[in-house]
N, C-alpha and C positions, 0 to 999 in steps of 0.2 A: 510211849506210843499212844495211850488213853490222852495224855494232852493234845498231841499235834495232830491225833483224829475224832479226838469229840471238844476236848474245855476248847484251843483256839477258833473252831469254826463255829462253837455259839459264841465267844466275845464278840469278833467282827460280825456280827449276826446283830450282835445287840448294840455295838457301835453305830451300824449303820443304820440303826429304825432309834434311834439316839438324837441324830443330828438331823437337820432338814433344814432347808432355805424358802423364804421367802421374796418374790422377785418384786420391784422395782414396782409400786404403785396400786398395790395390794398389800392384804392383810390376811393372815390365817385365823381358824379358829379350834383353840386347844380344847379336848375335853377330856374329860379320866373317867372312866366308867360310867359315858355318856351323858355325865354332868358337865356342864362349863369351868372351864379352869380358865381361861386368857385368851388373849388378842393379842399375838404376834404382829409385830410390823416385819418390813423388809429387811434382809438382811439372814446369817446365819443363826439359827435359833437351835434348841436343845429341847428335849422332852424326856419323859422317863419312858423307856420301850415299855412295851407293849402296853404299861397304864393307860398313859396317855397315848389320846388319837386326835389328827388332825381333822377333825368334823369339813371343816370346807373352808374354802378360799372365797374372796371377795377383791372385784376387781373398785380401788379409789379412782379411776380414769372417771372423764367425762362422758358418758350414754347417748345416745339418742332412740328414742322412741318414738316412730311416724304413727300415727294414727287417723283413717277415712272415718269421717262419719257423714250420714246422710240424714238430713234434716227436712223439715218445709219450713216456708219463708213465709212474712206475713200477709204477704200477693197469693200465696195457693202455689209457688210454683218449691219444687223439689230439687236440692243443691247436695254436692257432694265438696266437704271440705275436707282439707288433710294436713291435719296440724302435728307441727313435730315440737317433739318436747325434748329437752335437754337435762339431767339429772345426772349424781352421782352422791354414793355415798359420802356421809360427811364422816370423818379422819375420826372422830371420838364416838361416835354413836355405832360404831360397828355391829357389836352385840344388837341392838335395837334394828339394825337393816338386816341382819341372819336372824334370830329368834322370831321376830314379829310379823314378819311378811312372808309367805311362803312364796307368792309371784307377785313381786312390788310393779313387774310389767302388766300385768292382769290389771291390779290396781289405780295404776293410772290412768288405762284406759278406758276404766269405768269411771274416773273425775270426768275425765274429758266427754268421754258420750255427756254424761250430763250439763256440765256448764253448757256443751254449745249447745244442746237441744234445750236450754233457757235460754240461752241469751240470741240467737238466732232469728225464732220464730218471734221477737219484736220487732224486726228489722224487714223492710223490703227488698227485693233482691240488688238492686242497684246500691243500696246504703251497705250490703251485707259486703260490697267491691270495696265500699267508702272507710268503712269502719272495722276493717278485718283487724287491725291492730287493737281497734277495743277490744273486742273479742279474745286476742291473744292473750290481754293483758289481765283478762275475766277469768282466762281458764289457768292463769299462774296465779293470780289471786286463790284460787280455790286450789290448787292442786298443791302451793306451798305449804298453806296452814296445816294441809290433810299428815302432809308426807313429810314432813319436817320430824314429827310422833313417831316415826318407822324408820327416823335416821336416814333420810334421803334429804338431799338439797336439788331445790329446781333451778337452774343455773336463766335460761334461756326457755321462752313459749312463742313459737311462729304460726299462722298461719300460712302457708306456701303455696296452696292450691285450691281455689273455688271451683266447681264445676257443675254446672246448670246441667237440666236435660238437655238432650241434644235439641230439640222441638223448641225449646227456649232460648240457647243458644241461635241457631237460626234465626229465629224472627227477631231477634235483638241485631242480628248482623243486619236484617232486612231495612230495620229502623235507621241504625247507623247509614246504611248505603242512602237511604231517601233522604234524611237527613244532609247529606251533603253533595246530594245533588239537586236541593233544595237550595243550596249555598250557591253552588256553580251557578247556577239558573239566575238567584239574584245578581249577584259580580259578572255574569252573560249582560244579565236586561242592564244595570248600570253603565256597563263598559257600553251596548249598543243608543244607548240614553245620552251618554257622553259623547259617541261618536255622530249622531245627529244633531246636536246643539253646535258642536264644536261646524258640523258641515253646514249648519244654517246660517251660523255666522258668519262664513266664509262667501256663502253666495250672496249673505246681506252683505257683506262689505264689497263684492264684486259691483254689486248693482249700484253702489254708493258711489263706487270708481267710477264705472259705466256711466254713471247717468248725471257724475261730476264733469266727466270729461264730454258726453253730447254737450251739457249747458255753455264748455269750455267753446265748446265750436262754435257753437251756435252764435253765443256771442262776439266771436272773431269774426263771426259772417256778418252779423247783424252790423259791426265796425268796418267792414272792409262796403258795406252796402253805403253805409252811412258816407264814406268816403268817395265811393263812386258818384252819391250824388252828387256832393260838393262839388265835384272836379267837373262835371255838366254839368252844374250850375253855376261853373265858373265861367263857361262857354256860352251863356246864353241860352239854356235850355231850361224849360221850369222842371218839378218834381216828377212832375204825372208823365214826361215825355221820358226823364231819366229812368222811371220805376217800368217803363213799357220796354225801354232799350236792355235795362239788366236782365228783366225774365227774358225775353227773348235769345238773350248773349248766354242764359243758364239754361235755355233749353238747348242751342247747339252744341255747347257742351255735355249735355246729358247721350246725347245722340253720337258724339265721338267716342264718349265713355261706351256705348253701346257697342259700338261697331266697332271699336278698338279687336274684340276676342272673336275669335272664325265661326265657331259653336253656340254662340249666344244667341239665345231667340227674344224678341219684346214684343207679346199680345197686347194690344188697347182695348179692352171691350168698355164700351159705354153702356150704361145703362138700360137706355131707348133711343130708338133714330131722333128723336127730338134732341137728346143731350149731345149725342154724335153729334151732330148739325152744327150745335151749338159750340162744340169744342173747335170744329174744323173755321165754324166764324172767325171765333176769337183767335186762332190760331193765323188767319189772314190778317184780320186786323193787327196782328203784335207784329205780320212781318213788313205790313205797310207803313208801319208805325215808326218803322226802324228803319226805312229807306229812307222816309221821311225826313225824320231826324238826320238822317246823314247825309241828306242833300241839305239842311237847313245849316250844318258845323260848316260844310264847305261853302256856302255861300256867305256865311258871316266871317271865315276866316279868309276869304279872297276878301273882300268888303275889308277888314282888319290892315290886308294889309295894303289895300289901296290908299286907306286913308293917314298912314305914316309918312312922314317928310320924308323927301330922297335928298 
């Protein structure tokens, strides 16, 4: 009865503070009378009860630690960066990331405060957009050498997020918006630049047509005049009697073209009753001039043809 009510229920008692596991990507750490004894890896492990105690666990995984810090810039304006850092214990240094560091998170966050609040304020805000990767690569430079000694690996250092004051922000959006409506405004005046040359062209080449094709008439007229003398002067009539018969033969038809349309009004104003006068003279004279003449055709074409044999 003393066995199956006191020795078996301390064996199992001591079997089971005996045995312990470690899981998948982690490390334990053994001590015996709060000295160090070992570095368990994963797996089923063994200890002597109650000696030994399992002081703490340490995860081998990958970490991230984000960290804001707020700086000024070398413009005077104030930025808030937030850089994240990537870390994890290295697999042999274990001892050195449990014994040496009570908060290895603490500690890195005071690399980082420091690097960027050096390397930052030589930078203006706009470079600090440009050059955030130097910066990353400033604050794993210093954060590797530190924590390497504490048995920590810096895997990965990001910068991920700048942020201006908001008052700065703003007026940077203000710049940008002027900025490119500064643009539009030029490719506006170009494009209206472009569309007036291209339309001056078009009128210049109109007037080129236009004033190709009056010349064209003109000279069809000047030829069809030249022809009409000919053909009175084939008749017996000289130049001066020709030139009186076609203006007169172009002023009736200016007067049919007139009266052609029901609506059409034609004012004459002359200048002064002296030029009136003068216009209604000559306008008697061209039609005397042309009776004349056309009493002269038939008189020399009867004459013509009396004087052919029969």
């Amino acid at each position: 009865m003393l066995f199956y009510t006191i020795v078996l229920p301390i064996g199992f008692l001591l079997l089971f503070f005996t045995f312990f596991i470690v899981k998948q990507q982690s490390a334990a750490i053994v001590e015996r009378f709060g000295k160090f004894v070992s570095v368990r890896q994963s797996g089923l492990q063994l200890k002597i009860p109650i000696i030994d105690n399992v002081a703490g666990r340490l995860s081998l995984r990958i970490q991230q630690l984000d960290v804001v810090v707020e700086t000024k810039t070398k413009d005077d304006v104030f930025v808030k960066l937030k850089v994240s850092v990537q870390f994890k214990v290295i697999k042999d240094k274990v001892y050195d990331a449990f014994y040496k560091l009570d908060n290895p998170a603490d500690q890195i966050t005071s690399f980082i405060f420091d690097v960027v609040r050096a390397e930052v304020p030589k930078l203006i805000l706009d470079d600090v957009f440009i050059k955030k990767d130097d910066i990353a690569i400033a604050v794993k430079g210093e954060i590797q050498d530190a924590m390497t000694e504490y048995g920590f690996q810096i895997i990965k250092t990001l910068v991920t997020d700048i942020d201006p004051d908001a008052q700065v922000k703003e007026s940077m959006n203000r710049i940008n918006a002027s900025e490119r409506e500064k643009v539009a405004a030029q490719f506006e005046g170009e494009a209206q630049k472009i569309l007036i040359v291209e339309k001056a062209k078009a009128e210049a080449e109109s007037k080129r047509l236009q004033g190709q094709g009056i010349a064209d008439q003109r000279r069809e007229i000047a030829r069809g005049l030249e022809d009409s003398v000919k053909v009175l002067n084939g008749v017996d009539i000289n130049s001066q009697e020709a030139s009186a018969l076609i203006v007169v033969t172009q002023h009736y038809d200016t007067l049919q073209s007139v009266g052609a349309e029901a609506n059409s009004n034609l004012i004459l104003m002359p200048n002064s009753p002296q030029a009136g006068s003068e216009m209604l003279n000559n306008m008697v004279a061209s039609f005397t001039a042309s009776n004349q003449i056309g009493e002269e055709m038939k008189k020399a074409r009867s004459q013509k043809k009396g004087k052919e044999p029969k």
